[in-house]
KOLMI-781514 format. One record per residue (C-alpha): residue in three letters; x, y, z. Coordinates in Angstrom, 2 decimals. Layout:
! residues N
+------+---------+---------+---------+
| resn |       u |       v |       w |
+------+---------+---------+---------+
|  ALA |       X |       Y |       Z |
...
+------+---------+---------+---------+
END
This chain:
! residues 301
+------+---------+---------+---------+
| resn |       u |       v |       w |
+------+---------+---------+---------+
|  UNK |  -44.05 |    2.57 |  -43.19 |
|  UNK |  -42.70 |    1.03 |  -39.95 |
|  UNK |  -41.31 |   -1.75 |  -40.32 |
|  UNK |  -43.22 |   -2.99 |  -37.00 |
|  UNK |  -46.88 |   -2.76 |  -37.90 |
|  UNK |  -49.52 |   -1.85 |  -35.03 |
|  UNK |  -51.18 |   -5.33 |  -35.35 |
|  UNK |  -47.73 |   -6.91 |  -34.03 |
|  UNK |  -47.88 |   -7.71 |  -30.36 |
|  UNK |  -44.37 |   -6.31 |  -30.43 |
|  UNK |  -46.30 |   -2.61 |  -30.60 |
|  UNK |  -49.01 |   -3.37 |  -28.39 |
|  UNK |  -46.00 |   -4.45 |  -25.44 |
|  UNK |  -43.49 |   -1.66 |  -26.25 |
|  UNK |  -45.94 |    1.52 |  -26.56 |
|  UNK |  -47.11 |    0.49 |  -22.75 |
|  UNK |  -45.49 |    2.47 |  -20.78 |
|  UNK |  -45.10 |   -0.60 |  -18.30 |
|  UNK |  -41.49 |   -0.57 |  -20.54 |
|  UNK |  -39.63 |    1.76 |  -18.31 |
|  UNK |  -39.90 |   -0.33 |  -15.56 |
|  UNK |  -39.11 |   -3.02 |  -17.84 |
|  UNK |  -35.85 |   -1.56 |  -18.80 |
|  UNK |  -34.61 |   -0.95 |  -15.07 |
|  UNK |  -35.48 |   -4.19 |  -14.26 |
|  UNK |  -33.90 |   -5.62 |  -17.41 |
|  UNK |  -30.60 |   -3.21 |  -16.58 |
|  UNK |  -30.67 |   -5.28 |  -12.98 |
|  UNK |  -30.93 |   -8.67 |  -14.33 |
|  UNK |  -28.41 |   -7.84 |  -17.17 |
|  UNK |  -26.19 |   -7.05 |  -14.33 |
|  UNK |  -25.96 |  -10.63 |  -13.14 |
|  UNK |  -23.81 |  -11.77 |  -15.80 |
|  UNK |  -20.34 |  -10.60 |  -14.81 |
|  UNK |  -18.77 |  -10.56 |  -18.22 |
|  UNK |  -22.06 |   -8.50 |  -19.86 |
|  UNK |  -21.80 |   -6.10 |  -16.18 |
|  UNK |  -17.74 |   -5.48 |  -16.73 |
|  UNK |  -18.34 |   -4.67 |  -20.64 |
|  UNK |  -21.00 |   -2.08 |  -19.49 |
|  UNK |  -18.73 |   -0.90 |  -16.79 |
|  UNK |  -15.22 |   -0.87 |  -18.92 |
|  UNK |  -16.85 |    0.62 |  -21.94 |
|  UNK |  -19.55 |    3.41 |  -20.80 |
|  UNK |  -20.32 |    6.39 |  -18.18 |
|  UNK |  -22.77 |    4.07 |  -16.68 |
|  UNK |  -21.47 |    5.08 |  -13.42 |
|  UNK |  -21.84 |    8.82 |  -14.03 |
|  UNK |  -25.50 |    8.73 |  -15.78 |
|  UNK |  -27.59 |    5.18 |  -15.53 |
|  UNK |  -30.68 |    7.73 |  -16.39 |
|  UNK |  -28.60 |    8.19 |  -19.78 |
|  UNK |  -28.17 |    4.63 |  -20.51 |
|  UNK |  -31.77 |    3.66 |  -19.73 |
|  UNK |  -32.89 |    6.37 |  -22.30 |
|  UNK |  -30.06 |    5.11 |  -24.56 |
|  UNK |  -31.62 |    1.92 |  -24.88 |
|  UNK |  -35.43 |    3.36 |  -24.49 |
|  UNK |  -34.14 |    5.45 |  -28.17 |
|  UNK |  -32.92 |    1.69 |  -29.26 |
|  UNK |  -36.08 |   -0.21 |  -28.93 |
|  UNK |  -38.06 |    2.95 |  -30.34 |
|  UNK |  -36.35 |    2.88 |  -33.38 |
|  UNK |  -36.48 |   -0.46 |  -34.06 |
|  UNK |  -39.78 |   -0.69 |  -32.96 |
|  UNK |  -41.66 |    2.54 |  -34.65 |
|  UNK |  -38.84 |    3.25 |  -37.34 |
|  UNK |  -38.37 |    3.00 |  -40.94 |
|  UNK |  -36.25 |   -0.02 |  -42.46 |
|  UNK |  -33.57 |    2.74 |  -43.94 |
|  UNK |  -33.82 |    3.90 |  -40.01 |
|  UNK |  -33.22 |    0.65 |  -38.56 |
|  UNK |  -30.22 |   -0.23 |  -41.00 |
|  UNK |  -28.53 |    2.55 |  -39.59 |
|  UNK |  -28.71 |    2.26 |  -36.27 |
|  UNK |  -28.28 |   -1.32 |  -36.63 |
|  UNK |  -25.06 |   -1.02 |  -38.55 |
|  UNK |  -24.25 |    1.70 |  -35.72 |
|  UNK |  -24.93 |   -0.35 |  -33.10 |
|  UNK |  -22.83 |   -3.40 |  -34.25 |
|  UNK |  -19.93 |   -1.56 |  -35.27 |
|  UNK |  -19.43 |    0.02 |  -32.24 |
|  UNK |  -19.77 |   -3.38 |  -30.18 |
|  UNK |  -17.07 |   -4.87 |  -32.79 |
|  UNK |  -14.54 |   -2.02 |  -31.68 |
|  UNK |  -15.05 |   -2.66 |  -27.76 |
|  UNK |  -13.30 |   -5.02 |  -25.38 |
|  UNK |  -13.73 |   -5.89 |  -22.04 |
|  UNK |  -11.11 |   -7.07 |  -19.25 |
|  UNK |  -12.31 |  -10.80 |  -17.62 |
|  UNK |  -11.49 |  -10.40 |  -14.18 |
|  UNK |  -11.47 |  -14.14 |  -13.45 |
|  UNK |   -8.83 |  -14.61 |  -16.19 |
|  UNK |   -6.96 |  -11.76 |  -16.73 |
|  UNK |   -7.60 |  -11.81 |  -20.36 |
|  UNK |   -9.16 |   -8.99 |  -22.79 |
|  UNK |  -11.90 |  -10.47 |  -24.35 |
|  UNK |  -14.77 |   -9.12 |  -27.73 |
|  UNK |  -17.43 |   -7.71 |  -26.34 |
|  UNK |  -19.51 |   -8.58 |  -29.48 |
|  UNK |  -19.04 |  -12.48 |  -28.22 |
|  UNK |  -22.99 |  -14.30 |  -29.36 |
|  UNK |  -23.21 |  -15.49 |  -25.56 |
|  UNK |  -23.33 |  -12.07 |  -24.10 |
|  UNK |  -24.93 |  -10.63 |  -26.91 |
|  UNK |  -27.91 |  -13.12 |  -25.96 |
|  UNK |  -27.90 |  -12.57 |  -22.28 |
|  UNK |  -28.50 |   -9.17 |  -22.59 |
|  UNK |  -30.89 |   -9.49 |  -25.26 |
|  UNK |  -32.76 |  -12.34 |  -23.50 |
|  UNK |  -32.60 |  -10.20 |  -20.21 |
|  UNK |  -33.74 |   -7.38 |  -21.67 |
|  UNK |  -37.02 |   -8.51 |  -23.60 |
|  UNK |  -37.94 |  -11.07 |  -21.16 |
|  UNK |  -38.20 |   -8.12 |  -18.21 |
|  UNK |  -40.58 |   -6.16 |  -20.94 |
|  UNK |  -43.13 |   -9.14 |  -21.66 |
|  UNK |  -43.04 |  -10.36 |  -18.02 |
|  UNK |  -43.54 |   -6.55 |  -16.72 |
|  UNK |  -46.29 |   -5.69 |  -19.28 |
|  UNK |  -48.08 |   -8.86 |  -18.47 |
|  UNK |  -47.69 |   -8.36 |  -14.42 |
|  UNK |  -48.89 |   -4.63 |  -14.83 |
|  UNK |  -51.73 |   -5.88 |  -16.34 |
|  UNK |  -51.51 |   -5.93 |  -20.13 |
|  UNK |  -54.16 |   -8.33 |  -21.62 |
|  UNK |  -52.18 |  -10.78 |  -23.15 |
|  UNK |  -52.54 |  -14.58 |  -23.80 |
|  UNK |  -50.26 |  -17.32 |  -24.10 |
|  UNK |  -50.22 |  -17.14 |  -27.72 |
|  UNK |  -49.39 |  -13.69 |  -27.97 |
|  UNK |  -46.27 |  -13.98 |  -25.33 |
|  UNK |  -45.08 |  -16.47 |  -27.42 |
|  UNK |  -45.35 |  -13.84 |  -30.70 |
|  UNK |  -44.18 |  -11.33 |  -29.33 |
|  UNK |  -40.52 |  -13.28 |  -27.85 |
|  UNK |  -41.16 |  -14.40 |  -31.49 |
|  UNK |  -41.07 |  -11.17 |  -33.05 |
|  UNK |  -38.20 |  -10.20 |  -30.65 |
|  UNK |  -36.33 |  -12.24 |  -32.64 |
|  UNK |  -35.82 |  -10.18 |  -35.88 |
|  UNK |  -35.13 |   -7.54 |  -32.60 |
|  UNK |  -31.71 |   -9.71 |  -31.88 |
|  UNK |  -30.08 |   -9.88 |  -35.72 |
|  UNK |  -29.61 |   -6.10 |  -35.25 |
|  UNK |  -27.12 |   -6.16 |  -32.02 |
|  UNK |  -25.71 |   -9.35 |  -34.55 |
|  UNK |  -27.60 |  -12.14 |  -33.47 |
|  UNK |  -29.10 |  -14.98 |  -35.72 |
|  UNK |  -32.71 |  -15.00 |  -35.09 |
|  UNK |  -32.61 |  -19.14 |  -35.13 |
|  UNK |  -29.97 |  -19.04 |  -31.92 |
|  UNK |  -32.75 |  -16.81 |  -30.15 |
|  UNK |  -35.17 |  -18.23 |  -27.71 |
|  UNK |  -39.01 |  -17.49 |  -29.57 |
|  UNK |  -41.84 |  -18.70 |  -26.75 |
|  UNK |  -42.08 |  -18.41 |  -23.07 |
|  UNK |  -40.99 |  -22.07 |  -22.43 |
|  UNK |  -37.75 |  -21.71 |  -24.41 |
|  UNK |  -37.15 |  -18.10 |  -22.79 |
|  UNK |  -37.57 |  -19.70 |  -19.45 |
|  UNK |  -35.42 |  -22.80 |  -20.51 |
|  UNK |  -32.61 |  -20.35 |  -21.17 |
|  UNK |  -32.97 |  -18.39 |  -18.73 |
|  UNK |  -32.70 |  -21.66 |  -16.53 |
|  UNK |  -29.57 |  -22.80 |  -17.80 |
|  UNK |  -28.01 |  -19.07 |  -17.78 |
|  UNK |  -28.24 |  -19.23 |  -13.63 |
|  UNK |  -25.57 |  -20.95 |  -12.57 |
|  UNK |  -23.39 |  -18.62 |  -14.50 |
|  UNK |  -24.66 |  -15.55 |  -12.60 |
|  UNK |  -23.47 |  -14.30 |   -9.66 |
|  UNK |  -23.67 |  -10.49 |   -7.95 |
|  UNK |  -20.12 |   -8.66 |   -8.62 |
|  UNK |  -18.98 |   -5.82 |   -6.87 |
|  UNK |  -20.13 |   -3.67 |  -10.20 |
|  UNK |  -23.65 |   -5.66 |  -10.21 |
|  UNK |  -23.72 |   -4.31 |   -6.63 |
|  UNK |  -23.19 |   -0.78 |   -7.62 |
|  UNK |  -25.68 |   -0.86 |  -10.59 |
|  UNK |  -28.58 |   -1.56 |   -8.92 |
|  UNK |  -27.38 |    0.84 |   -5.79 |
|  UNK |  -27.04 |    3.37 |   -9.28 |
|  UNK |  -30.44 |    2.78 |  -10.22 |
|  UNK |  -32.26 |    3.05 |   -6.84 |
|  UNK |  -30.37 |    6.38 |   -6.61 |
|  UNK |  -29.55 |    7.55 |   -9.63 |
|  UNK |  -27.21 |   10.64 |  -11.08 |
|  UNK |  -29.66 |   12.61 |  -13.72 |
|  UNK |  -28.01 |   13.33 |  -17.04 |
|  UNK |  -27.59 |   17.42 |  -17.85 |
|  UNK |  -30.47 |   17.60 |  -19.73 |
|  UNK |  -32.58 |   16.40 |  -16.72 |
|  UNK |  -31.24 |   18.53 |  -13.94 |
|  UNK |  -34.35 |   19.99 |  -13.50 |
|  UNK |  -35.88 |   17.10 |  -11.85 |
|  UNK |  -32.96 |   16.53 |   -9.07 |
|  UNK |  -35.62 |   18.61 |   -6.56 |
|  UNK |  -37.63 |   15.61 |   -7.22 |
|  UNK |  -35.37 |   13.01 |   -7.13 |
|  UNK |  -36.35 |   11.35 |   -4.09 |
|  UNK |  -39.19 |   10.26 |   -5.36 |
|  UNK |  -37.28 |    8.51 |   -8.09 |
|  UNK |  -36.66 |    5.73 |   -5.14 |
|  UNK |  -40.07 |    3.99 |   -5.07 |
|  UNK |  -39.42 |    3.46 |   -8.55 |
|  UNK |  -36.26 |    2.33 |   -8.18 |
|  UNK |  -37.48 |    0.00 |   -5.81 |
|  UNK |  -40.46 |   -0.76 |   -7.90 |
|  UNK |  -37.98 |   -2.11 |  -10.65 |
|  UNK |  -36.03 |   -4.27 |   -8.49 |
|  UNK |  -38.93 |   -6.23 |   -6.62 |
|  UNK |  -40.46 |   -6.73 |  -10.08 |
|  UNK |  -36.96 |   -9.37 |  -10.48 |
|  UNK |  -37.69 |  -12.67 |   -9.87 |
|  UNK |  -37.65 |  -13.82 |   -6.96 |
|  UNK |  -34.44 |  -15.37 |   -7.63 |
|  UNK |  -32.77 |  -12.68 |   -8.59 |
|  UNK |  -33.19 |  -11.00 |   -5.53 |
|  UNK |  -32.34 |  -13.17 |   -3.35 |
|  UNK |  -28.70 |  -12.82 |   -5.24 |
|  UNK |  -28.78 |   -9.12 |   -4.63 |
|  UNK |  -30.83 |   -9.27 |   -0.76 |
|  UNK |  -30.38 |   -5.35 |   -1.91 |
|  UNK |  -33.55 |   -4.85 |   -0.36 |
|  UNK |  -35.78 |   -6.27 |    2.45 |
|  UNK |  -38.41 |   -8.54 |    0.99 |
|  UNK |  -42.11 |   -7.61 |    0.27 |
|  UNK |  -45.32 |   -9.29 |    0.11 |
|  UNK |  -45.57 |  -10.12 |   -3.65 |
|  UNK |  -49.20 |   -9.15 |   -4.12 |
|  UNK |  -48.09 |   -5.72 |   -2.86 |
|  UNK |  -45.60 |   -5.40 |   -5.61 |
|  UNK |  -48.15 |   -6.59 |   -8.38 |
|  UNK |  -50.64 |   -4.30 |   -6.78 |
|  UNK |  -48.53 |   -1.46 |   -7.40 |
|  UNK |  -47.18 |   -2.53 |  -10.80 |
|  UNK |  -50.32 |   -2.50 |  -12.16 |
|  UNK |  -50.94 |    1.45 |  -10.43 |
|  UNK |  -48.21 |    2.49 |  -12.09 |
|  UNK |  -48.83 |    1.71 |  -15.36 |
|  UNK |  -52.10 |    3.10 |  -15.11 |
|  UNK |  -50.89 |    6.14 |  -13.83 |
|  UNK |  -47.97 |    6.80 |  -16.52 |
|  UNK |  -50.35 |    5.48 |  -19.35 |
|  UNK |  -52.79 |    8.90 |  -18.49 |
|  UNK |  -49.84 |   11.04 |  -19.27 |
|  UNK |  -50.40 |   12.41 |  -22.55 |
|  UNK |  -48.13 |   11.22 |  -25.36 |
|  UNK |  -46.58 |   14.24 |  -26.36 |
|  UNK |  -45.42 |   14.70 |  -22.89 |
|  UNK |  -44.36 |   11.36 |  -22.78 |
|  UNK |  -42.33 |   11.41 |  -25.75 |
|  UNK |  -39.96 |   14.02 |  -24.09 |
|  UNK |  -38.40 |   11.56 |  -22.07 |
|  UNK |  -36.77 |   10.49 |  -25.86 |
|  UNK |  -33.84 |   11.71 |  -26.87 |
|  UNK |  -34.38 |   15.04 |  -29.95 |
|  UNK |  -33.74 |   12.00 |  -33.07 |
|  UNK |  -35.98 |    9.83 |  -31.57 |
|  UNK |  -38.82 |   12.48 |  -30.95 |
|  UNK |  -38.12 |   12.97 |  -34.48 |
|  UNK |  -38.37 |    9.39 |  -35.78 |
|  UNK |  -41.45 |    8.99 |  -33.73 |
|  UNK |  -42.87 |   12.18 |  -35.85 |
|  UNK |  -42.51 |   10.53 |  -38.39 |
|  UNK |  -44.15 |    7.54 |  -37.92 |
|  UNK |  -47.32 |    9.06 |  -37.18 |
|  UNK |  -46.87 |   11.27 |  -40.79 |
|  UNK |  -46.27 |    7.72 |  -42.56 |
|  UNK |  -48.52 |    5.85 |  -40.35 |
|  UNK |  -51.77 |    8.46 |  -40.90 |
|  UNK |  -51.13 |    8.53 |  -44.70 |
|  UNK |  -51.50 |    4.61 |  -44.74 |
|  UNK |  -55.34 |    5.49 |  -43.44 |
|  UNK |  -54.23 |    4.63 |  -39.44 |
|  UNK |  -56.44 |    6.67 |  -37.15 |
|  UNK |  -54.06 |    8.66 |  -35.67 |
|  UNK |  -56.41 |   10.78 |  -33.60 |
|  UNK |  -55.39 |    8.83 |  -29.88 |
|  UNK |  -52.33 |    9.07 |  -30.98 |
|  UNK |  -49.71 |    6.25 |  -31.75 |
|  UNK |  -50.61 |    4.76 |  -28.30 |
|  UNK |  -53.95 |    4.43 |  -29.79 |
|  UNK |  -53.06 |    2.32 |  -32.36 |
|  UNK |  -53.32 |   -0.75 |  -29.78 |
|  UNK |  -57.09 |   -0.98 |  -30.60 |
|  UNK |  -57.90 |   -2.43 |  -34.13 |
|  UNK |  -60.90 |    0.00 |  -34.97 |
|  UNK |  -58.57 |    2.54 |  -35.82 |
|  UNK |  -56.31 |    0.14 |  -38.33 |
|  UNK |  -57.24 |    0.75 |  -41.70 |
|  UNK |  -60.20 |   -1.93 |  -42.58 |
|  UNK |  -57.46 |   -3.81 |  -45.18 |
|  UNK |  -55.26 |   -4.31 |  -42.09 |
|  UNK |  -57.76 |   -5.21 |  -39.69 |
|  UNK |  -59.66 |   -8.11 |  -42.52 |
|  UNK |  -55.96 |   -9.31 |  -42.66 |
|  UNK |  -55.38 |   -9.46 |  -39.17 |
|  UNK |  -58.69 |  -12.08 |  -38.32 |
|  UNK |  -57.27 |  -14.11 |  -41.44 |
+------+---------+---------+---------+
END
């Protein structure tokens, strides 16, 4: 069994596919922290594939959304292990420096999640208050596999936006922050997605898409792009989502990397054997008529 249920809001946000703009957007505002952009810039091809890193952490938040605990362990213990072994060069001091430090660890954390809640919600996920505040909740147990302890983790909307409050004056637009988000607006396509270079100027508008969805803060810190009317932005937020959410699921699924397509496999097997209707697929799973009756009595309790 998963070891995210359906009935968690954490499912109903991260099966959307709202999440890929999400993730660019979260990539940009990541960005902002120098220390968090040099450790991505030091310690990865980031420069050479951004489309690889995005799906990177797309196969991250899939497995520890949809996978099995012995799944989860594993990448988890992955995950941290590799963080402990990398180091990153402060600029401002001259000094080498963890890159498994909480603070950073947090930031991009916070960064990320935050940009898939506020995205989902802004494309037009229903969603109350309540639920935000379960699913930054639930995001929680998310944060003790990069190393975090879930009780240093900000759980509702008011203490994301507290944090992310206090975490401004220590941003600022580097010369590498600069690069990322020119990356990501015009990005190199991994070898396995050559294919699509013929089409690559249309990756732009969603490029662009990403990076007006930033607060409005954010981009004033970048003024990488001319400003736009913000009920355009919404408009077409909200169009996308309900464009990419009519693409069939299998089709969708190979944008995953082959382990992940296989995890997600999986899932359904384990998920359809504990009486889930499986026949919309796992996207399906959003609506509570096709949770096994058990699961949906235990839900309204």
């Amino acid at each position: 069994m998963p070891v995210v249920a359906p009935e968690s809001v954490t499912w109903r946000v991260h099966i959307d596919r709202s999440m890929w703009v999400g993730g660019v957007r979260g990539l940009m505002l990541q960005a902002l922290h120098p220390m968090a952009m040099w450790g991505v810039w030091q310690n990865s091809n980031f420069q050479e594939d951004p489309i690889g890193r995005l799906q990177r952490t797309a196969d991250f938040v899939g497995v520890a959304t949809y996978g099995s605990r012995d799944e989860i362990d594993t990448l988890a213990a992955k995950v941290r292990g590799i963080h402990r072994s990398l180091r990153i060069l402060n600029h401002d001091t001259g000094r080498t420096e963890r890159l498994d430090q909480p603070e950073l660890l947090l930031w991009v954390h916070c960064a990320e999640v935050y940009s898939y809640l506020e995205v989902a919600r802004r494309c037009g996920l229903p969603m109350t208050g309540a639920m935000a505040d379960r699913y930054l909740d639930e995001q929680r147990r998310t944060a003790t596999y990069v190393g975090l302890h879930a009780e240093d983790v900000p759980g509702s909307v008011a203490e994301m936006e507290e944090y992310m409050a206090a975490m401004r004056p220590h941003l600022r637009v580097t010369e590498e922050a600069a690069a990322t988000v020119r990356f990501l607006l015009w990005p190199n396509l991994p070898d396995d997605m050559r294919f699509l270079n013929a089409g690559k100027p249309g990756y732009f508008p969603f490029g662009a898409l990403c990076y007006y969805a930033l607060p409005g803060w954010a981009r004033r810190m970048y003024g990488t792009l001319p400003e736009l009317p913000q009920p355009v932005v919404t408009a077409a937020l909200r169009s996308f989502r309900t464009t990419l959410n009519a693409v069939p699921e299998r089709l969708h699924d190979r944008a995953f990397a082959k382990p992940t397509r296989d995890m997600l496999e999986r899932a359904r097997r384990t998920l359809d054997a504990e009486g889930y209707d499986l026949s919309r697929g796992l996207y399906g799973l959003r609506d509570p008529r096709r949770w096994p009756s058990r699961r949906a009595v235990a839900s309204v309790r």
